[in-house]
C-alpha positions as CSV (number, residue, x, y, z in Angstrom):
1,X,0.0,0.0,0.0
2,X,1.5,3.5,-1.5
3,X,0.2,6.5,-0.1
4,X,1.4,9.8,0.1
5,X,1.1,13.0,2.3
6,X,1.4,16.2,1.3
7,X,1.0,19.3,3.7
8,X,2.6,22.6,4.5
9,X,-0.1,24.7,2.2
10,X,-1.7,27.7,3.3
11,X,-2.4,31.8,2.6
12,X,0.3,33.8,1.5
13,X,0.6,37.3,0.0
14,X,2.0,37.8,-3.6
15,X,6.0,37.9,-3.2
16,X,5.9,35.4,-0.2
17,X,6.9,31.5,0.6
18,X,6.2,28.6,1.5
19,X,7.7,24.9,1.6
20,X,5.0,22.2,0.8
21,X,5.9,18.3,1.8
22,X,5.6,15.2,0.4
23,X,5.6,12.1,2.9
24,X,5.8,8.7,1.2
25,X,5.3,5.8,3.0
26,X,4.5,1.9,1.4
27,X,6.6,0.2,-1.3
28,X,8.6,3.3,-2.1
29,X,11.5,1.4,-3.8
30,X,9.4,1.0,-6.7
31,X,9.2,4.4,-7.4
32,X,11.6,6.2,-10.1
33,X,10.6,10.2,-9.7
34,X,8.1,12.1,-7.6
35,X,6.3,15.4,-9.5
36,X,4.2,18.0,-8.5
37,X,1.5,18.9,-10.1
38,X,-1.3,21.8,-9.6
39,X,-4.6,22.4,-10.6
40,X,-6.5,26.2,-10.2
41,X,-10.3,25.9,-10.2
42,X,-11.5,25.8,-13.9
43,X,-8.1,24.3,-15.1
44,X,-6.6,21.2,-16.2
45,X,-3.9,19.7,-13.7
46,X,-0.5,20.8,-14.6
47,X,3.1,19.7,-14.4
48,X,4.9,22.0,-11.7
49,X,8.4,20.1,-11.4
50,X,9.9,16.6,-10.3
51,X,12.9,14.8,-9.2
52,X,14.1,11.7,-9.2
53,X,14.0,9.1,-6.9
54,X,18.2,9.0,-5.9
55,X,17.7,13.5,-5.7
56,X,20.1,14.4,-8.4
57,X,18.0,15.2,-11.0
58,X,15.3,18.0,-11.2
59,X,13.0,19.4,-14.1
60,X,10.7,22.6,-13.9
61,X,7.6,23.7,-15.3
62,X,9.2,27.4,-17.1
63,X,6.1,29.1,-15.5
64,X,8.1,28.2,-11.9
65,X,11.4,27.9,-12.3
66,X,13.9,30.2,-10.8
67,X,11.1,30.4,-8.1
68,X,10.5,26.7,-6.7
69,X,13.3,24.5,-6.1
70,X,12.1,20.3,-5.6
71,X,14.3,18.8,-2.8
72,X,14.2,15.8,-1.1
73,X,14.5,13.7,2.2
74,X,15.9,10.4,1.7
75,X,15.9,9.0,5.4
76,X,12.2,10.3,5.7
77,X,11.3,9.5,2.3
78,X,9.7,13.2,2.0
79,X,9.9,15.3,-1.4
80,X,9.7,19.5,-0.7
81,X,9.1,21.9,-2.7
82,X,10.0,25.4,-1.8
83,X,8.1,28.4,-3.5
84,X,9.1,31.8,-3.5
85,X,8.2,34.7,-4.9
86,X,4.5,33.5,-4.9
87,X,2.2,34.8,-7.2
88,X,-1.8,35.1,-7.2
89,X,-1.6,32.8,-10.2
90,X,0.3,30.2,-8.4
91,X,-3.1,29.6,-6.3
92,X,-4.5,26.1,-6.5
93,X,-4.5,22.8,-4.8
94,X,-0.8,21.1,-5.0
95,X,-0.4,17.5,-5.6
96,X,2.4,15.4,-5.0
97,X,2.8,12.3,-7.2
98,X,4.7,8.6,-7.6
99,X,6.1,7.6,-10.9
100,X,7.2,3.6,-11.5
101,X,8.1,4.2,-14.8
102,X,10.8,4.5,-16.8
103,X,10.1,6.9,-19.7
104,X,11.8,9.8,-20.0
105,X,8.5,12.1,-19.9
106,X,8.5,13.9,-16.9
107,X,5.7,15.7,-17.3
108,X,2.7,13.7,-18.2
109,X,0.5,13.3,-15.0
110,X,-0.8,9.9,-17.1
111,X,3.0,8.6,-16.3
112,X,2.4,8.8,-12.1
113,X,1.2,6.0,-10.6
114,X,0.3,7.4,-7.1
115,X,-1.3,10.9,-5.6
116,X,-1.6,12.5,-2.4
117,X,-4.7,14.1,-1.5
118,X,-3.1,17.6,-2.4
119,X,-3.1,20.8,-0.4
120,X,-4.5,24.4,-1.0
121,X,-2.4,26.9,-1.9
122,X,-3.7,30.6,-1.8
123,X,-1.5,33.7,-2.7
124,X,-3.3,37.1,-2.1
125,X,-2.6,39.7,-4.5
């Protein structure tokens, strides 16, 4: 049994931050990159950034990057990703996610195998 936790989400005004977490727990070894999608009421869900399971590798969404960096946690088998410089256009409902795969698409949610429940993120302008 896979399941994933995110948390950390909250209010913020435009120009803040905040650090979102990932807590995986189950048959983790499996799993070959976690991502982070978003979805804003009325949109499609959408590819924010990943990284690979060992934590060498990450890959950004160009709406994000230079703003949110995707860490990770090995011993605690947590992903994080730290936002800065939030905008009002970065609000929606964060989701953290579980790849098995092996393709080299990072940013297909159809790729992830596992989701967290996600967790509101609201920027004030």
């Amino acid at each position: 049994q896979v399941r994933l936790v995110e948390s950390g989400g909250g209010l913020v005004q435009a120009g803040g931050s905040l650090r979102l977490s990932c807590a995986a727990s189950g048959r983790t070894f499996s799993f070959t990159r976690m991502g982070w999608f978003r979805q804003a009421p009325g949109k499609e869900r959408e590819f924010v950034g990943c990284i690979n399971w060992i934590g060498d590798r990450t890959y950004y969404d160009d709406s994000v990057k230079g703003r949110f960096t995707i860490s990770r946690d090995n011993a605690r088998n947590t992903v994080f990703v730290q936002m800065n410089s939030l905008k009002p256009e970065d609000t929606a409902v964060y989701y953290c996610a579980a790849d098995r795969s092996t393709s080299a698409v990072v940013d297909d949610m159809r790729s992830y195998n596992y989701w967290g429940q996600g967790t509101q993120v609201t920027v004030s302008s």
